[in-house]
N, C-alpha and C positions, 0 to 999 in steps of 0.2 A: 102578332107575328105569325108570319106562315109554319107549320109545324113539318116542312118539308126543307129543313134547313139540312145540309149535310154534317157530316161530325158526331150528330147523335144517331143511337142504334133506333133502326124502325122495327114495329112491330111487323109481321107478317099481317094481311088487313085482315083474315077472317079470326084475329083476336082483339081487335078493336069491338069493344060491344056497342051494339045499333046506338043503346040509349044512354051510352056513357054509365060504367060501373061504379059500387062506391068507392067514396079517394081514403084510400087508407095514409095518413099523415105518417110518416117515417114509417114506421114497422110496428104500428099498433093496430094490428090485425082486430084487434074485437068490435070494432063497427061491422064487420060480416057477419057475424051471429049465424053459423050456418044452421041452420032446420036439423031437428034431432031423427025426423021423417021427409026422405027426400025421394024420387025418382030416378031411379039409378039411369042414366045415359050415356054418359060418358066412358070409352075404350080404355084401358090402362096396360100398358106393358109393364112385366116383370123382366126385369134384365141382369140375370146371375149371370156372374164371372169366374170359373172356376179352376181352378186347379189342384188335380189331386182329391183326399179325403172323401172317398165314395162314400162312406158311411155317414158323415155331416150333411151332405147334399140328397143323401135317401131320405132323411128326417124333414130337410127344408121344403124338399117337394110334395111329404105328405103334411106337410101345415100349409102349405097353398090349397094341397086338396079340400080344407076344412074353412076355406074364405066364406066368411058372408056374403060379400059382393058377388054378383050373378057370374057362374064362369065363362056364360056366353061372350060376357063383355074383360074377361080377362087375358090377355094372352102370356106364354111363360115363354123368354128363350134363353135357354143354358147355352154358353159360351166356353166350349173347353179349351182355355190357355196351353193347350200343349202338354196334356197330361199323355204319361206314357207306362201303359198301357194305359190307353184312350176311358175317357168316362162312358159311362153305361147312363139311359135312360131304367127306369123301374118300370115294368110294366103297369099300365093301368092310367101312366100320369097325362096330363093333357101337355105337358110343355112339351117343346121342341129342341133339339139339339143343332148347336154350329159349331165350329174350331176356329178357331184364331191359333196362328201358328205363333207369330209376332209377341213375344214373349212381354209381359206387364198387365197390370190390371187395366189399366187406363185402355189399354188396345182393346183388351177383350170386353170392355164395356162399350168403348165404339162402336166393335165388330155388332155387338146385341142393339145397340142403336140404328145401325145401320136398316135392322131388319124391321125394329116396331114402327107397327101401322097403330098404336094407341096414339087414343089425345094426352095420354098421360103420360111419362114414364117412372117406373120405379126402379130405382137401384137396390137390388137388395147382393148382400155378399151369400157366399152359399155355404156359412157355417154360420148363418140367422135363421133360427127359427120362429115365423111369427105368430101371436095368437090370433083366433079364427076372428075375431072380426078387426085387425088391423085394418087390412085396405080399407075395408067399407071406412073406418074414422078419416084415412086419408081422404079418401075419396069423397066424403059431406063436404072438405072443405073446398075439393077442385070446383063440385056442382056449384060453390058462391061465387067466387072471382076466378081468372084463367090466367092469371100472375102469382102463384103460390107456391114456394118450395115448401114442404109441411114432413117435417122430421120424428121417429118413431123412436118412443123411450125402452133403451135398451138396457138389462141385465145382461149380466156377466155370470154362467154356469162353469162350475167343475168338475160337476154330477159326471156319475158313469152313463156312456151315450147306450138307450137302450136298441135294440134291433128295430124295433117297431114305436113309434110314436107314440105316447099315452096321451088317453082323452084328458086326464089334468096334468097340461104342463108346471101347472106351478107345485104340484108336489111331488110332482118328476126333478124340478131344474133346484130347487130352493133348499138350502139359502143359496143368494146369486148377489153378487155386489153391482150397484147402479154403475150408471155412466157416469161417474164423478165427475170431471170437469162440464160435462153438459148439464149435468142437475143445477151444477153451481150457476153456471152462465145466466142457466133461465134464472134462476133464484133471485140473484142481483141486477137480472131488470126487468124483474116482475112479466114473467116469459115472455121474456125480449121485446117489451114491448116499451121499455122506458129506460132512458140511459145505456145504450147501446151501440158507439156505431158504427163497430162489425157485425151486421147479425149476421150475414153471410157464413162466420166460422159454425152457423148450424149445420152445414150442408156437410152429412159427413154421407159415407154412403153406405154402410151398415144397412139402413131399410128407412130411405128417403126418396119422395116421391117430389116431381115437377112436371108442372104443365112444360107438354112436347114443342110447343109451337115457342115457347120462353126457352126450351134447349137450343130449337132452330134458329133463335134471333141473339144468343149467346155466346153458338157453337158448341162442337163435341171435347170432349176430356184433353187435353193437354199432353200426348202420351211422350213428352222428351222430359216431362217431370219424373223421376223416380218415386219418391212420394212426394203427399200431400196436393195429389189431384185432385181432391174431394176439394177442399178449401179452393184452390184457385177456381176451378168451374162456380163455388157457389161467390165466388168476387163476380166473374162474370157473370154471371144468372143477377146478381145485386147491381150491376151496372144497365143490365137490361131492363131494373122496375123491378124485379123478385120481390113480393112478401115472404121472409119466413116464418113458419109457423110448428113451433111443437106441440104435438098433442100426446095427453098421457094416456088416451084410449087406446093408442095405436103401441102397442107392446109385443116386446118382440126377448128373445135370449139368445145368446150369443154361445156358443158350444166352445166354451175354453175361453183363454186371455188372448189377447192380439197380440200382433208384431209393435205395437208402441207400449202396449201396458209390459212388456217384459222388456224392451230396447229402447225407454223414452227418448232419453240423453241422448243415444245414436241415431235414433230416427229423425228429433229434432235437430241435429246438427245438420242432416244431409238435407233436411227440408228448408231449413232458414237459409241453408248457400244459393238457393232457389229461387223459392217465393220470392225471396227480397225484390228480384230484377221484376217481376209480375207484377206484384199487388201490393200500389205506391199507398193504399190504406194501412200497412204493417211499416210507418214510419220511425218506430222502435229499432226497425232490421237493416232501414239506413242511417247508419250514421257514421258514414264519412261527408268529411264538409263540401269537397267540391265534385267529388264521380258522379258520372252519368248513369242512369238507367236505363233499360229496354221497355217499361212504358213508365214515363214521368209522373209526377204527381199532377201537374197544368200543363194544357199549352195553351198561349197566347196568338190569336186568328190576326194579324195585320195584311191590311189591303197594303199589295208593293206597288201599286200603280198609283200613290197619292203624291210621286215624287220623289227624288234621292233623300234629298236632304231632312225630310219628314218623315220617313220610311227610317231613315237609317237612326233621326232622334228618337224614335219608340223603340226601335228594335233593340239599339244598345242599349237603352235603359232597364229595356226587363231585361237583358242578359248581366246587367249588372248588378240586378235587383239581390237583397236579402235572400230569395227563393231560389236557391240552384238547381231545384229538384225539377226543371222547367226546360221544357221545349219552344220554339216560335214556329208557326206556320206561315211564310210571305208568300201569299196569292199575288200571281200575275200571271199577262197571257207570256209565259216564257217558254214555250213552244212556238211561237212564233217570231222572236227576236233571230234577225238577221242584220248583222253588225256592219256599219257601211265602215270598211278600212279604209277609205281611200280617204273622203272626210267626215272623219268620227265624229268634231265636234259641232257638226251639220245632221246628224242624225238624228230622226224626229224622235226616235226612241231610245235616246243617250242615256235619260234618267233611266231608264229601266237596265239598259244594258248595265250603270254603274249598281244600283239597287244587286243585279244578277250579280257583277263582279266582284262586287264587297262581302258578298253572304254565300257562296257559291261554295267555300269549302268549311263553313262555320259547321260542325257539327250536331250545335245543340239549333241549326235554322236548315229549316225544310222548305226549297223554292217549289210551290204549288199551284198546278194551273187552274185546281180545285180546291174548297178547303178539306184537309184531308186531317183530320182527328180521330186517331186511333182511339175505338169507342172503348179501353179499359182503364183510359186515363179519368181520374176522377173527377176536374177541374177544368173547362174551357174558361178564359178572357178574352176576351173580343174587345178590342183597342181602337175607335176610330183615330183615322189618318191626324198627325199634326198635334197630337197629345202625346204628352211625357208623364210616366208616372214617377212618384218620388224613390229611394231606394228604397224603401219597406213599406212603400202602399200598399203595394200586391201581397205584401204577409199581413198586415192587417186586416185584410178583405179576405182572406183564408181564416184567420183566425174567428172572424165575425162569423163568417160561414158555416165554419168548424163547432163554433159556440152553441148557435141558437138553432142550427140544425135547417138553414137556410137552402132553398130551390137555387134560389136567383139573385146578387145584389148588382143594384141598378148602381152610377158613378153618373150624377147629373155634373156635364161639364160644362156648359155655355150658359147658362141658365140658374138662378136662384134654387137651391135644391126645397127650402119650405123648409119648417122643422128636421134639424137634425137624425140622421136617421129611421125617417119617417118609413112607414110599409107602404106611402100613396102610392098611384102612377107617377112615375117620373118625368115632368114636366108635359107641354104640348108636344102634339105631334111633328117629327122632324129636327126637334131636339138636339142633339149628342149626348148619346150616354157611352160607359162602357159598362158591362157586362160581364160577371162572373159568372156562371153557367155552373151548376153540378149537375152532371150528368145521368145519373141514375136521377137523379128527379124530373129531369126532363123526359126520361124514358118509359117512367112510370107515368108522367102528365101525357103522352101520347097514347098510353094503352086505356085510359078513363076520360080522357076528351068527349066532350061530346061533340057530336055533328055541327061545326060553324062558331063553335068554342075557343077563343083564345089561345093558343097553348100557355103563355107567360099566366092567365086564371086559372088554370088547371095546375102550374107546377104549384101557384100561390095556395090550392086544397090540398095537395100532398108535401109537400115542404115548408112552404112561404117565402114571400118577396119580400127584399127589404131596400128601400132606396136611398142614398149617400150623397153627401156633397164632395165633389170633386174637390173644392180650393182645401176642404178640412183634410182631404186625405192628400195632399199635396200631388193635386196632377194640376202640371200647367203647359203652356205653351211652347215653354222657354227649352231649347235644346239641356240638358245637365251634363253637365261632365264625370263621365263613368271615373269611379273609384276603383284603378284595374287591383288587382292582387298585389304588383310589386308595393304599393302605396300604400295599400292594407295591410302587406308583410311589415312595410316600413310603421306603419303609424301601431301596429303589435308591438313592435319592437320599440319602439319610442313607450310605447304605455309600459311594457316592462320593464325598463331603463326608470320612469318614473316613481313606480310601483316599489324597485328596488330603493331608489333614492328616499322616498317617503318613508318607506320600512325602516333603513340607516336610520334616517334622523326619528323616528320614530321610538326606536331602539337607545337614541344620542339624548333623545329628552328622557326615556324611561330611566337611565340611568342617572342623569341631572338629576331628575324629582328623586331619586334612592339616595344619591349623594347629599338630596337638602335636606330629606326625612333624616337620616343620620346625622345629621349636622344637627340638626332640630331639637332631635335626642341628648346629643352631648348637652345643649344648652338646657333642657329642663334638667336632664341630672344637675349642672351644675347650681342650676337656679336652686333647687331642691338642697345642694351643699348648702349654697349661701344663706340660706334663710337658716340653715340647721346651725352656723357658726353665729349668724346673726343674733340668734335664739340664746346662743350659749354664753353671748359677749353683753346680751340685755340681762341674762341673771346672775354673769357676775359682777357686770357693772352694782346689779340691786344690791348683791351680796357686800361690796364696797362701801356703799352708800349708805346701805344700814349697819355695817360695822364703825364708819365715819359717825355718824349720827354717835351712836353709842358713846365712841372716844370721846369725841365733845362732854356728851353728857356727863361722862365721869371725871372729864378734864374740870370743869366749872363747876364740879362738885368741890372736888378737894382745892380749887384754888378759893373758893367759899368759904370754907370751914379754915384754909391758914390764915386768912385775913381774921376772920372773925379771931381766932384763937391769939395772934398780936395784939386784936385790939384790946380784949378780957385782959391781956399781961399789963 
């Protein structure tokens, strides 16, 4: 398949490597193995944002002065946020000074964007101080791949700030407590490189670096977020192909606690009312059942030109699907629909015009004369014309996806799919399949493509393909009839009406089987009576029986002895 499809983000070409780079499979950076001895080439901009705290930002500029990486190839731009009285350059320093009046971090990071000419960029905050050879660790890893966000392990100081920098930071800053929740991150998956999949949430901006040309094809910071800019940019930089990568050479201290280690709770409330609508990988943060988002978790590409009545069985079906989190895009030429009034149902372009009129004010369907796939959504489906899928196909196929950490699964639909769930190619040429797309695999299959390379073999080395049969995952021909809400309201309320009912009787036998146990009870006690009367009626029957005995005995005694004594007379 041509890699010029629209929907997924492009690289800019001059980071396309000649000879195809290597494929890092999900975010297991270690097949780069960067050289411990490299050639330094590559430009890096530093881009502080700052406001305020002249005495934190004297310090930060004399730890750049102490960079191992050549300074010819570095450039510094401090960005004053609107500090009043204005921030001061130090004499001696190489950086440069701008202002951003436009109050927010995100702005003033832009404004420093704006002006680096590095292949690199670094964010660093201007109360980081970094040890002298951070960059250069960053920078080993930009010289291996040109898709690398590579993040710098930060301490946390209390220490008194001195006037002048000392040559040993660490017995200047220490003790200094880690970056807790990032130490843990990498910890648990084995530095991010296994069981991961946000690694995105490495992108803080403290003293993290990315390739420029990966900002350019992502975009600049997000400045209507209050916080948590750092996180969405690194979703997108992750939808663009990003590797991230922590490195513990690359060490840096942080001059005091943040605005989130003393305001967690407040900070995290005003960021999750945010994020959420952004970045449909934080599915924790939606959890209403039927609301819409501002970028979805899928959308599904349907051609609207294959006919009303075909057009409209796919479309209603994923809108009815299990998946709410979901957009449609219907492609057709609808810039050029001019509707014959006079006889509509003579108009060679009726299907289309009904296709337009039935979905024209649907808001979760986009009429597109192009496919138009907002590149932050995580998920493309591409649906050929005249298939239906079932209601929870499309979750199944998310969750497959989700599972095994899947590029691409194929939906062989005309055709024998071969073994169940097979990774083959999906039938002959010409086929029908459909096609779940994740995006970020595709984005990264287009930055290590080689020259004349497949894209679908390239997402298969960084993700993997997996192919499906259509009739298992219930997609057929046949029009479905959508389960709307009132019906699902109704068939809710029916199951709780039953659910009650079972309970009752449930409750109706608990008490039966109490009332037979009890019952049960009375009868062994009595049983236990009876035997004890029975017992007591057998010994004194005995007691009878042997006092009878006896009387006899003595009876036949003395009517013996009178006969006898008549007789002697």
């Amino acid at each position: 398949m041509s890699d010029d499809r629209p929907g997924l983000p492009h690289p800019p070409e001059d980071l396309v490597p000649d000879g195809g780079a290597r494929r890092v499979r999900g975010n297991d950076y270690r097949v780069l193995q960067p050289p411990e001895q490299f050639t330094p080439e590559l430009r890096v901009s530093v881009v502080i944002p700052a406001y305020g705290a002249q005495d934190k930002l004297d310090l930060v500029l004399q730890g750049l002065a102490r960079q191992t990486y050549p300074a010819a190839l570095t450039e510094i731009i401090v960005v004053d946020n609107g500090t009043s009285p204005p921030l001061r350059l130090p004499g001696g320093t190489a950086a440069r000074l701008t202002v951003c009046d436009k109050p927010g971090r995100a702005c003033a990071r832009n404004a420093g964007l704006a002006e680096a000419t590095g292949d690199v960029i670094f964010w660093l905050d201007s109360d980081v101080v970094l040890t002298p050879g951070a960059i250069e660790a960053h920078m080993r890893w930009h010289h291996t791949a040109p898709y690398l966000s590579v993040t710098s392990y930060i301490r946390f100081t209390e220490a008194t700030l001195p006037e002048v920098l000392p040559d040993d930071l660490e017995a200047a800053f220490e003790p200094a407590a880690p970056h807790a929740w990032l130490v843990d991150l990498v910890e648990r998956t084995d530095g991010l490189t296994t069981n991961s999949p946000r690694p995105f949430s490495l992108h803080v901006g403290g003293a993290t670096s990315v390739n420029a040309r990966l900002v350019q094809a992502a975009g600049p910071m997000d400045d209507d977020l209050i916080v948590g800019q750092d996180t969405e940019m690194g979703y997108r930089l992750h939808q663009a192909g990003a590797v991230f990568v922590p490195e513990p050479r690359a060490r840096a201290y942080h001059l005091g606690p943040t605005m989130r280690m003393r305001q967690q709770k407040s900070i995290d409330r005003v960021s999750h009312a945010f994020v959420a609508d952004r970045i449909p990988a934080y599915q924790w943060l939606r959890t209403h059942p039927t609301r819409e988002w501002q970028v979805p978790y899928v959308t599904a590409v349907v051609d609207g030109t294959a006919g009303y009545e075909a057009v409209r069985a796919g479309v209603d079906a994923l809108l009815a699907s299990t998946v709410v989190d979901l957009s449609v895009v219907v492609v057709g030429p609808w810039d050029t629909l001019d509707r014959d009034r006079r006889a509509p149902l003579n108009d060679p372009d009726l299907d289309l015009v009904l296709v337009h009129g039935h979905y024209e004010h649907e808001s979760r369907v986009r009429l597109a004369t192009e496919e138009e796939v907002d590149p932050r959504v995580p998920f493309v489906f591409r649906l050929p014309a005249g298939w239906t899928p079932g209601e929870d196909s499309l979750a199944v196929l998310l969750d497959l996806a989700r599972t095994e950490g899947l590029g691409l699964i194929e939906v062989a639909l005309d055709e024998p799919a071969g073994p169940a769930d097979s990774d083959e190619p999906a039938g002959p040429a010409g086929s029908e399949v459909a096609r779940l797309e994740r995006v970020s695999a595709f984005a990264r299959a287009r930055l290590v493509a080689r020259p004349g390379e497949p894209l679908d073999d390239a997402v298969a080395a960084v993700a993997g393909v997996q192919r499906v049969d259509g009739d298992q995952h219930a997609f057929t021909r046949e029009p479905a009839q959508p389960v709307g809400r009132r019906s699902a309201y109704k068939a809710r309320i029916a199951a709780k009406a039953e659910v009650a009912r079972l309970a009752k009787e449930s409750e109706r036998l608990r008490a039966q089987v109490t009332k037979w146990r009890d019952e049960a009870a009375r009868w062994r006690k009595s049983t236990v009576e009876l035997r004890r009367e029975v017992g007591t009626l057998r010994r004194e029957l005995y007691t009878a029986q042997k006092t009878q005995r006896a009387t006899r005995t003595t009876l036949a005694g003395s009517v013996r002895r009178a006969i006898g004594k008549r007789l002697r007379g």
